[in-house]
C-alpha positions in Angstrom: -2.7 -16.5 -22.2 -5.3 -17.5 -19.2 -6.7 -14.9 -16.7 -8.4 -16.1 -13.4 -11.3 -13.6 -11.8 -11.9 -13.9 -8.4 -15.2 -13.7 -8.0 -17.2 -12.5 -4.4 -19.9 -13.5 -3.1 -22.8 -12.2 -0.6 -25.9 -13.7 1.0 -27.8 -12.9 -2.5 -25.1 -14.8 -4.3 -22.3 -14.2 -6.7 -22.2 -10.4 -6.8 -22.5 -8.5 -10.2 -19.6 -6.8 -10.9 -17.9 -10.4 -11.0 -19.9 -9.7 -14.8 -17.4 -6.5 -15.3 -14.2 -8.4 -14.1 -15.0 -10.8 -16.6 -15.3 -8.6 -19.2 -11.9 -6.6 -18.2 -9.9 -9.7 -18.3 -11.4 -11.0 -21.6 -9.5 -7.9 -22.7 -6.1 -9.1 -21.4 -6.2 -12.7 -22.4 -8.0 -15.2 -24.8 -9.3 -17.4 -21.8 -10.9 -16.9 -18.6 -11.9 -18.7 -15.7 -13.4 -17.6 -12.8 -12.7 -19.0 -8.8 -16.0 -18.7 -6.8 -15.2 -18.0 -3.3 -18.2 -19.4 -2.2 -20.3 -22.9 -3.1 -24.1 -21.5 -2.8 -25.9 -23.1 -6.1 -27.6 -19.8 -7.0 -23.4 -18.3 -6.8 -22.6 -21.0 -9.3 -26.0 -21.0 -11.2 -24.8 -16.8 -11.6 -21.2 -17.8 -12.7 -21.3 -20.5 -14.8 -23.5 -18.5 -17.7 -20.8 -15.8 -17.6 -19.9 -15.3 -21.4 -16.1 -15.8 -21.8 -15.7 -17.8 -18.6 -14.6 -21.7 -19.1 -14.5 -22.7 -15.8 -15.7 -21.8 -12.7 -13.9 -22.9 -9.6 -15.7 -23.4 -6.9 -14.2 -23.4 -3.2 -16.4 -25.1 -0.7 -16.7 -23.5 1.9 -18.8 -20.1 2.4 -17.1 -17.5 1.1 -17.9 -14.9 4.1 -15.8 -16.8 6.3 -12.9 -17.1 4.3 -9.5 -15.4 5.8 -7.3 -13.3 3.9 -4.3 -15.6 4.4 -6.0 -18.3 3.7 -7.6 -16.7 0.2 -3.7 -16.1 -0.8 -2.1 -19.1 -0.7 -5.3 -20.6 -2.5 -4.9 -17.9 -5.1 -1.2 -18.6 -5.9 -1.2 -22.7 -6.1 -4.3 -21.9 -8.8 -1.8 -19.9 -10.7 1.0 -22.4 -9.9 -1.4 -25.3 -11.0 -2.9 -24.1 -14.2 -0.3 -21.4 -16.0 -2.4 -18.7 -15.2 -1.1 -15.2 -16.5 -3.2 -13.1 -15.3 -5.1 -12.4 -12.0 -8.1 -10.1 -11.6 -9.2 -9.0 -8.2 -12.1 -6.3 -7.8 -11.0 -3.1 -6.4 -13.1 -4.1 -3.0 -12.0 -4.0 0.3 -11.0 -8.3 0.2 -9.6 -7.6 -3.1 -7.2 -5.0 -2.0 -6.2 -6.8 1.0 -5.8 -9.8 -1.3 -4.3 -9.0 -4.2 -0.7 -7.4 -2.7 -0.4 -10.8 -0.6 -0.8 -12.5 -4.0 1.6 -10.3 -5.8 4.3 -10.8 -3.1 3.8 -14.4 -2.8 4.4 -14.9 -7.1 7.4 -12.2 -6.5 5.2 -9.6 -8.9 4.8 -6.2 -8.8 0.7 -5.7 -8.0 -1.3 -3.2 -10.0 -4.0 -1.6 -8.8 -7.0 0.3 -9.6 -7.5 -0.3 -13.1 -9.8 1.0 -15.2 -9.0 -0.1 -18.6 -7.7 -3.0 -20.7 -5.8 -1.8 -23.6 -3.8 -5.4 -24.1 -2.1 -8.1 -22.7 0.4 -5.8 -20.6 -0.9 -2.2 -21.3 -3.5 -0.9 -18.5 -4.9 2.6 -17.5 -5.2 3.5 -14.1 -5.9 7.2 -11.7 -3.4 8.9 -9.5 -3.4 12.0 -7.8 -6.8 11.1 -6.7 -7.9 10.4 -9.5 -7.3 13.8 -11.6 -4.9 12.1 -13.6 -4.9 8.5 -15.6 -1.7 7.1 -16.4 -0.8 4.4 -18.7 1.5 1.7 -18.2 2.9 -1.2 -19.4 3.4 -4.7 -17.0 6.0 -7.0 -17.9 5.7 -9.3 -14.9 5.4 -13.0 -15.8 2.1 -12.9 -13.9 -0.1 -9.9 -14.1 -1.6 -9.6 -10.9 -4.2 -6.6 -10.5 -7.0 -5.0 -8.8 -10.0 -3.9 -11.0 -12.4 -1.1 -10.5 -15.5 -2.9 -11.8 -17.7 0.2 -12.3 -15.3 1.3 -15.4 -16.3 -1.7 -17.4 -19.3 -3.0 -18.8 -20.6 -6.5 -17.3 -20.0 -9.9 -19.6 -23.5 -11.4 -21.4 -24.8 -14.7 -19.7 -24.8 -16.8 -22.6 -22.2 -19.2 -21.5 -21.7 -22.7 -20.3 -18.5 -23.0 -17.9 -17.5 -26.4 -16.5 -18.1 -26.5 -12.5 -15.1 -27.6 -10.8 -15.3 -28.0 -7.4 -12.1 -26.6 -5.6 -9.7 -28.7 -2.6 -10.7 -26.8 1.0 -8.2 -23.7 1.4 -5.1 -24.1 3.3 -5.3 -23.1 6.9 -2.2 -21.0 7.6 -2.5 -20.3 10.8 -4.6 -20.9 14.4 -7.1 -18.3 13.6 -10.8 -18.6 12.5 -13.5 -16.1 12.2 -15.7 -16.3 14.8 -18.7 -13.9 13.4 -19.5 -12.1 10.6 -21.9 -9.3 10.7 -23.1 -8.1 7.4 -25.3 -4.5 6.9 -28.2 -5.4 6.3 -30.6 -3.3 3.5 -33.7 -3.4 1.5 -32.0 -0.5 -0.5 -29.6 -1.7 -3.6 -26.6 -2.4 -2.9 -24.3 1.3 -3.3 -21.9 0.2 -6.0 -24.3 -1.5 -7.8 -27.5 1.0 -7.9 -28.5 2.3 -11.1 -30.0 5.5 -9.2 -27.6 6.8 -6.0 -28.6 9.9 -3.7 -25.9 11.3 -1.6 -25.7 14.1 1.2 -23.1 16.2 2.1 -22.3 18.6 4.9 -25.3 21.0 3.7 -27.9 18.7 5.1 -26.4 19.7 8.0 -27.9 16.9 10.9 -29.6 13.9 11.2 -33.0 15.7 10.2 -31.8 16.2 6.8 -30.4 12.7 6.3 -33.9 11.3 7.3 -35.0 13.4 4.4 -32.5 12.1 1.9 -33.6 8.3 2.8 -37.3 9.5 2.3 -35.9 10.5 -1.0 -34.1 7.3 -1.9 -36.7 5.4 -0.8 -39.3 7.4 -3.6 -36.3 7.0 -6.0 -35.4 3.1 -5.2 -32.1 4.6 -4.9 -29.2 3.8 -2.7 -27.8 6.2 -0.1 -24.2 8.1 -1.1 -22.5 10.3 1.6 -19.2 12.3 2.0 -16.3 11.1 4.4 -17.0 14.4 6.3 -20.6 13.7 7.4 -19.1 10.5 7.9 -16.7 11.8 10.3 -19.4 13.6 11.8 -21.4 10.3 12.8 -24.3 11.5 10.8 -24.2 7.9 8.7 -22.8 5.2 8.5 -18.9 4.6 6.7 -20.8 2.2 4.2 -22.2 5.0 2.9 -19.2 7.2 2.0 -18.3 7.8 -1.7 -14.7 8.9 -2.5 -11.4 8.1 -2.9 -11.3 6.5 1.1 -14.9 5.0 0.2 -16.7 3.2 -2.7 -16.0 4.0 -6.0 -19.3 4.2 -7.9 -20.4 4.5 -11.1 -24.8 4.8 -11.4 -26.7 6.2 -14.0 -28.1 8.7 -11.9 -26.2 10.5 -9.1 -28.1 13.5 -7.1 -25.5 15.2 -5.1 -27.1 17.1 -2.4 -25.3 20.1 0.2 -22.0 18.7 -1.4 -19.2 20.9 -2.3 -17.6 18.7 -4.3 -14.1 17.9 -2.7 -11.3 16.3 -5.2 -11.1 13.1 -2.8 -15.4 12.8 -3.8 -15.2 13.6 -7.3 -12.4 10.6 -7.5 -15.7 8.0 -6.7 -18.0 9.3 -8.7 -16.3 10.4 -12.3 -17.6 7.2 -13.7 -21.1 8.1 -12.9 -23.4 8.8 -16.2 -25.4 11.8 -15.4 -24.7 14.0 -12.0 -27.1 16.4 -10.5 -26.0 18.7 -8.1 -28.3 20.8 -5.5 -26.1 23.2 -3.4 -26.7 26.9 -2.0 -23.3 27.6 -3.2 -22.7 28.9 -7.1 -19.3 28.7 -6.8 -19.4 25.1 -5.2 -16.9 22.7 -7.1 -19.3 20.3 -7.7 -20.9 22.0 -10.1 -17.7 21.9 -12.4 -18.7 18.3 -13.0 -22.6 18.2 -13.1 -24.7 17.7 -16.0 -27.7 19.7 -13.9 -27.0 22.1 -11.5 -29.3 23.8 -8.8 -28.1 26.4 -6.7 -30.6 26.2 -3.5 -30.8 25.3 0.1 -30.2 21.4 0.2 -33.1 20.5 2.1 -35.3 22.4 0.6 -33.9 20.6 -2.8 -34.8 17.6 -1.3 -38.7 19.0 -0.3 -39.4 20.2 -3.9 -38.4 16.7 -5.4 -40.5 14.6 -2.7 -43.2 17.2 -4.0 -42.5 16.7 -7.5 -42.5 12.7 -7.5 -45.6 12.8 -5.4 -47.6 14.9 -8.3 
């Protein structure tokens, strides 16, 4: 069996948790390879040292301007081409848009969300916002599947793939993009960051937002938020954790003035050790905490800038 990983990019290069694809579909089948959606030699430098990973296709153009529809049919004549039996998206928002179009095109049932490998066809995945994980079995001649990358452990970079350097993708249709704006951070990247920080509703306005970036910034943390502070144009949707926002999984996650909705918990579950400051003892989120501390959120906030600055 042969798996292919699509593998994003961004203006740093390849990103990381192409590493954790890797390692889920090592799981699934005895070789991988790995299509680069963009040519940058520090992208390729990053993806052909992927342990497992035999080769690394490379499509030539940049992969920030690269349409969905255009992605697709590329996707499926790779499969067509070289046998492939499995096909590993990240659970991202391309990847989701992605990964159905594939599915539909190979005449597959798509899986999403997965979160473990058990075999070749057996695969673990949340519903019911994530409360529940059900196990399944895929008996599709193609397994075609999105991957939550947070639930697995990133690949070593101790191999030596083969760079093959893909045809141009198809152009489906009269349409181009004509700009792409990317956000643009000194802080790590959210789903990435070994240390995230995130506000809820009991920050209450802008004020205490300012104070939970002071506090990232001490921290070298990236900033987490809920949908509803979202909603409330207190920061901005890149920020929001949850089953409608990023699905995270940090060594360290300080949850401050957050309740601790279902739909948040669902994002964060995967997250090694949660702290949780809220005025609330009865607050949800402290069902799932490994530290708790019931107290006004911003003045949690004050008494750990004064506590890193001793």
């Amino acid at each position: 069996m042969r798996a292919l990983v699509i593998g994003e990019v961004n203006a740093s290069g390849m990103k990381p948790t192409s590493a954790s694809l890797v390692s889920a579909a090592l799981k699934a089948a005895g070789s991988v390879d790995l299509l680069l959606l963009g040519q940058a030699p520090k992208a390729q430098e990053a993806a052909k040292v992927l342990s497992g990973v035999e080769k690394v296709f490379v499509n030539p153009d940049s992969g920030e301007n690269i349409l969905t529809e255009s992605l697709s049919k590329a996707v499926v004549a790779l499969v067509k081409e070289q046998g492939y039996s499995h096909v590993f998206f990240e659970a991202s928002s391309m990847g989701k848009s992605v990964m159905p179009r594939v599915a539909a095109l190979l005449d597959v049932a798509p899986l999403s969300d997965v979160t473990a490998v058990l075999d070749a066809q057996t695969y673990v995945r949340p519903i019911f916002a994530g409360s529940i994980d059900v196990t399944l079995k895929d008996e599709e001649p193609v397994v075609v599947a999105s991957v939550r990358a947070t639930a697995f452990d990133p690949c070593g970079n101790d191999g030596n793939a083969e760079i093959v350097v893909n045809k141009p993708f198809p152009e489906t249709m009269k349409t181009r993009k004509v700009s792409f704006e990317a956000v643009k951070t000194d802080r790590p990247a959210l789903q990435s960051a070994r240390i995230v920080v995130a506000g809820g509703r009991g920050l209450e306005d802008e004020e205490g937002f300012k104070k939970l970036a002071q506090l990232a910034d001490r921290l070298g943390a990236a900033i987490g938020a809920t949908r509803a502070v979202v909603d409330m144009g207190l920061c901005p949707n890149d920020w929001q954790v949850g089953q409608t926002g990023k699905i995270i999984a940090p060594d360290l996650y300080i949850a401050i003035g957050i309740s601790g909705a279902m739909q948040h918990i669902a994002g964060i579950k995967d997250a090694k050790v949660v702290v949780a400051i809220n005025n609330d003892p009865e607050a949800a989120i402290f069902e799932v905490a490994d530290y708790g501390l019931v107290m006004d959120a911003k003045a949690g906030i004050e008494a750990l800038l004064k506590e890193l600055s001793n």
